[in-house]
C-alpha positions in Angstrom: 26.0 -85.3 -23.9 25.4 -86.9 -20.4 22.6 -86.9 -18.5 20.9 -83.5 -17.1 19.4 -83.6 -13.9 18.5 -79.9 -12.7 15.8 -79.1 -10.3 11.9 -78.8 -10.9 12.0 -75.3 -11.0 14.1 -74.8 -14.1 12.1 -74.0 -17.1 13.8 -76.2 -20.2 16.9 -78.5 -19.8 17.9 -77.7 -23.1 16.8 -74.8 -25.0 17.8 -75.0 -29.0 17.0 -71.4 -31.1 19.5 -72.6 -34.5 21.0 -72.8 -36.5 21.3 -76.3 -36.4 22.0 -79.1 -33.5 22.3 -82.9 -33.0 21.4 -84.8 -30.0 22.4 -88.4 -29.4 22.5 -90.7 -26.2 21.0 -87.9 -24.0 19.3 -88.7 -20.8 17.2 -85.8 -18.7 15.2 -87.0 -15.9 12.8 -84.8 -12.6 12.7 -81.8 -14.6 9.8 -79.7 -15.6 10.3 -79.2 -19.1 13.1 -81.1 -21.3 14.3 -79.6 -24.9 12.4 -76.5 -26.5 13.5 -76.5 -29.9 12.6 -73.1 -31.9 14.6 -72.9 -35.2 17.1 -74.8 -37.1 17.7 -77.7 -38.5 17.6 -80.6 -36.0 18.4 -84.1 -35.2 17.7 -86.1 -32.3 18.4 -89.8 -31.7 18.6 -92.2 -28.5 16.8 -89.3 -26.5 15.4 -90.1 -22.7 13.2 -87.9 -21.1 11.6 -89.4 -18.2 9.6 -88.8 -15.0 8.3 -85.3 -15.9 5.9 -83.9 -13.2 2.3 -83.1 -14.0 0.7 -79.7 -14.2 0.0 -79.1 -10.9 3.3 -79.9 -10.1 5.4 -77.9 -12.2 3.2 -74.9 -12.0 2.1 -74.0 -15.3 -0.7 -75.0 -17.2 2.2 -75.7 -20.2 4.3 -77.6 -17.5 5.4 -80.8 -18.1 6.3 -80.9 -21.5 9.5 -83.9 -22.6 10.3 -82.0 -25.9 8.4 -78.4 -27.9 8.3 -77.4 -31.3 8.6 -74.4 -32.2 10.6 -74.0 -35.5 9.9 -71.9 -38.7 12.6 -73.5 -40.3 11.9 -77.5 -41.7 13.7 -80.9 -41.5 13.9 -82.0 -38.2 14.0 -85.5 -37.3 13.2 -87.8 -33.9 14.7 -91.4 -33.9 14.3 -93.8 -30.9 13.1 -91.2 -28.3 11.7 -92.4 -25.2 9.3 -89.9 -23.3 7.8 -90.9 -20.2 6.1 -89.0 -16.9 5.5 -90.0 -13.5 4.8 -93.5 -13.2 1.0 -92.7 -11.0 -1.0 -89.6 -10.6 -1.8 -86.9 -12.6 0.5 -86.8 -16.0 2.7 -84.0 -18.0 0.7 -82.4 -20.2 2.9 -83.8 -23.3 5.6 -85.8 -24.4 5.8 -83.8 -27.7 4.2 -80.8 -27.7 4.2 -79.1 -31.5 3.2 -75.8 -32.0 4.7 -75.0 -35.4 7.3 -76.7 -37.8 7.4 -78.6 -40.9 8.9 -81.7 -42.5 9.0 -83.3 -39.4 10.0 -87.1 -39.2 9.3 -89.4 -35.9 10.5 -92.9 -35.7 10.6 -95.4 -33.4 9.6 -93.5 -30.4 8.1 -94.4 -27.1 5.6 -91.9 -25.6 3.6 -92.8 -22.6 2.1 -91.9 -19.2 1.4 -88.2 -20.5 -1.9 -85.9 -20.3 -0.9 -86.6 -24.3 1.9 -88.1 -26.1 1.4 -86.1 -29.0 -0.2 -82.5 -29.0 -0.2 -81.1 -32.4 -1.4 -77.3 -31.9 -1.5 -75.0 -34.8 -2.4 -72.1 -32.4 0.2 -69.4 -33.5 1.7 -71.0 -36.9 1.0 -73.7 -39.0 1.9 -77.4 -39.2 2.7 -79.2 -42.3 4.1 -82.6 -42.9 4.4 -84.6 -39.9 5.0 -88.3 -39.9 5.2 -90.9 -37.5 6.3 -94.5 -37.8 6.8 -97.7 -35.5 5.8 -95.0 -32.6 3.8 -96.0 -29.2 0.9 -93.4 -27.9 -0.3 -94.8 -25.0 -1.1 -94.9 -21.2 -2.0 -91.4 -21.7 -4.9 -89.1 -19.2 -6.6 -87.7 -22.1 -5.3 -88.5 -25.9 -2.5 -90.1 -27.7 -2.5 -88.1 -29.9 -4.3 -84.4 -30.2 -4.8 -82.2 -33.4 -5.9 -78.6 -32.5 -6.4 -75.6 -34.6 -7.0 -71.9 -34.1 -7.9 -68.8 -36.2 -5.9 -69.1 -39.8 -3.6 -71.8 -38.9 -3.7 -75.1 -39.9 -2.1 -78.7 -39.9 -1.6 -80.2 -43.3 -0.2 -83.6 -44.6 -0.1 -85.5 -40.7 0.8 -89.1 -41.3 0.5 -92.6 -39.3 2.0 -95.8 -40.2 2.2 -98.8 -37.6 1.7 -97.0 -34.4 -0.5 -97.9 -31.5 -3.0 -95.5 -29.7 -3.6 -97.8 -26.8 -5.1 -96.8 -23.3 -5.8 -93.2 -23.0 -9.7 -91.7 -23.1 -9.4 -91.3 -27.1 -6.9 -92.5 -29.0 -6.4 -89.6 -31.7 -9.1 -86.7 -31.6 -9.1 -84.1 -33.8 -10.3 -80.8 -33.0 -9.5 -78.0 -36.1 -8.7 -77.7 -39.5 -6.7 -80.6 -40.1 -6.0 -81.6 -44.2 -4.5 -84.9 -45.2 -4.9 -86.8 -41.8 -3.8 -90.1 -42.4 -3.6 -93.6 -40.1 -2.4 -96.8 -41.9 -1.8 -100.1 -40.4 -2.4 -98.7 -37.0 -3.3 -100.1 -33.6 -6.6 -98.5 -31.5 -6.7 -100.1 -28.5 -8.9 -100.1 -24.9 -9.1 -96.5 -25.1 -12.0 -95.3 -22.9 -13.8 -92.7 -25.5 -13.2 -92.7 -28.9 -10.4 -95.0 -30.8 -10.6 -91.8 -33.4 -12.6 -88.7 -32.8 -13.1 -86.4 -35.6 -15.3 -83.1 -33.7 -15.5 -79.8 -32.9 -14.1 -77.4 -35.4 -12.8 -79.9 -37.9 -15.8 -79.3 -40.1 -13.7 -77.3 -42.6 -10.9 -80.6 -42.7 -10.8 -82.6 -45.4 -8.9 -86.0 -46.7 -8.9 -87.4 -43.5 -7.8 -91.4 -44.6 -8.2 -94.3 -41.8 -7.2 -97.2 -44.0 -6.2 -100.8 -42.6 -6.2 -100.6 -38.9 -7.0 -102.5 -35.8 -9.6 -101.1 -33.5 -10.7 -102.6 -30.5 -11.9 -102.4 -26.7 -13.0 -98.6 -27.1 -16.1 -96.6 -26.0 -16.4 -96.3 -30.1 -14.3 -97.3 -32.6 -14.3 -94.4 -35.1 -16.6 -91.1 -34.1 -17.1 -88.5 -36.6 -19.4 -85.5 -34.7 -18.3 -82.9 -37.1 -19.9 -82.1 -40.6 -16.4 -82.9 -42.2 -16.1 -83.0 -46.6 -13.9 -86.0 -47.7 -13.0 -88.8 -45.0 -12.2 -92.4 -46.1 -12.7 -95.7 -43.4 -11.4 -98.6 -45.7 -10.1 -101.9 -44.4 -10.3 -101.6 -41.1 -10.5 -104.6 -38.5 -13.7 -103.1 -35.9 -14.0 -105.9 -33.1 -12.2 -108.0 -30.9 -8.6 -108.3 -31.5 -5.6 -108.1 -31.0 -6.3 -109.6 -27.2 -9.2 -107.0 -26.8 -12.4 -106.9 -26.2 -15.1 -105.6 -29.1 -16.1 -101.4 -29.1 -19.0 -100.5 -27.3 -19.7 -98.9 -30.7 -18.3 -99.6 -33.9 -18.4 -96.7 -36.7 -20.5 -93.4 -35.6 -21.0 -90.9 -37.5 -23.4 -87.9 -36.2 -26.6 -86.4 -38.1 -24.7 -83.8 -39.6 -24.0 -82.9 -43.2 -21.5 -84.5 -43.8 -20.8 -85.3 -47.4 -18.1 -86.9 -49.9 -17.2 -89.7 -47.5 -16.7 -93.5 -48.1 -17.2 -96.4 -45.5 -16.5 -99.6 -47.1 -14.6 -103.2 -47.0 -14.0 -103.2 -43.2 -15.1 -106.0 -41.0 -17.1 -104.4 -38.0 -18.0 -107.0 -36.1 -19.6 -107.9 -32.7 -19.4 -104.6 -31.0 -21.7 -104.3 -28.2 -24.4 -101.8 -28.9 -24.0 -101.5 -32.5 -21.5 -101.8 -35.7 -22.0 -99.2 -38.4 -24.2 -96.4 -37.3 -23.7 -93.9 -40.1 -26.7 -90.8 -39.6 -24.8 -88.7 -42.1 -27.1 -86.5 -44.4 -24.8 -85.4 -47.1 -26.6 -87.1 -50.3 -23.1 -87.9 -52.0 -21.4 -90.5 -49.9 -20.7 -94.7 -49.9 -21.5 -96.4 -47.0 -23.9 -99.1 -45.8 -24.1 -102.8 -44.4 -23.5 -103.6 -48.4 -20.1 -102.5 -48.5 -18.9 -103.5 -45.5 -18.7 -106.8 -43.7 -20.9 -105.9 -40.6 -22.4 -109.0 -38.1 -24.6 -109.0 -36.0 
């Protein structure tokens, strides 16, 4: 396909409802929403969707949105897909925008200059097996990456291997009942909050696994504000790196009860008002200065 340039006012560029479809070497650019896709297998590779207008200017509080999920039906794939919005003022509210699907696989993708690069919202279905790989969230108004939940619905099984969460307010923030969260060998970096934010209604999510990652140059490196069961923060790098700055903060985690966690082998180092400030009141837990390097 060649490239698809129709006016603001048109809803989707592409709109997919199955069986099945494969997109390669397509280019959509100044339109308000790209490709919905709601059922059917799916493959897309060597996508560009670029200068998407913000909210206010397509309208629509759900306007500005490079590509929707919206599939009952599993296996769909994203290889090499380049999302971007305007290049200054207010941003789209999302480059991928999931509302429901499973088995999905992203790869090599650049999404950036967004309200978020990736909002996950299990608001009228559920999500369940989601990876990304080798995939840029950054530049974003508010998150790189946003798990939400409502009522019954869930997101399960939500992996992240060697992907950067880079200059946005927090880098992935989690809001819901999210099972099986996982970030390994992951870049956090200069966001202005939270490099992870675990709050709200996420008290209920469980196996949430930050293992091996770089965090640096945020308000706080890890924030967990919700009384979550079963979280993991093992070898992770907290401080200056990767040419940034130290945290503000390194590891947080609010006065709440939350229990059956484990905080150990990272090095939290040098962040500004404090390393490892774990307030925590579950009673079965492993955390501490003794299992972790921490300095000062």
């Amino acid at each position: 396909m060649g490239e698809v340039m129709p006016s603001r006012g048109s809803h989707y560029a592409i709109k997919l409802n199955g069986p099945g479809a494969k997109l390669n070497r397509v280019v959509i650019r100044w339109i308000r929403n790209g490709i919905q896709l709601n059922n059917g297998l799916a493959s897309f590779e060597n996508v560009e969707i670029t200068d998407l207008p913000s909210k206010s200017q397509s309208g629509a509080t759900d306007g500005g949105v490079g590509i929707e999920v919206n599939s009952t039906t599993p296996y769909i794939s994203f290889t090499r897909i380049t999302l971007h919005g305007t290049p200054t003022g207010l941003q789209p509210f999302a480059g991928f925008l999931v509302r429901k699907g499973s088995y999905i696989n992203m790869q090599d993708c650049e999404i950036m200059k967004m309200g978020k690069a990736l909002s996950i919202r299990a608001e009228s279905g559920y999500v369940d097996k989601l990876a990304a790989v080798n995939t840029f969230f950054d530049n974003c108004d508010s998150y790189g990456v946003e798990i939400k939940t409502a009522g019954i619905y869930k997101v399960t099984a939500v992996q992240f291997a060697n992907c950067w969460f880079s200059d946005c307010v927090h880098g992935l923030y989690i809001d819901g009942l999210a099972d099986g969260t996982t970030a390994n060998g992951c870049e956090f970096l200069g966001n202005s909050g939270e490099g992870v934010y675990v709050t709200g209604n996420s008290s209920q999510s469980k196996g949430i696994v930050l293992n091996a990652n770089v965090i640096a140059e945020n308000g706080t490196g890890i924030a967990i504000t919700a009384p979550i069961t079963g979280f993991t923060v093992t070898n992770n790098f907290i401080g200056a790196a990767s040419g940034r700055a130290a945290n503000v903060y390194g590891v947080y985690v609010a006065g709440l009860p939350a229990n059956y966690y484990v905080i150990s082998s990272n090095v939290i180092v040098y962040n500004l008002y404090g390393n490892l400030l774990d307030y925590g009141t579950g009673n079965v837990k492993l955390s501490g200065t003794a299992f972790n390097v921490v300095y000062p």
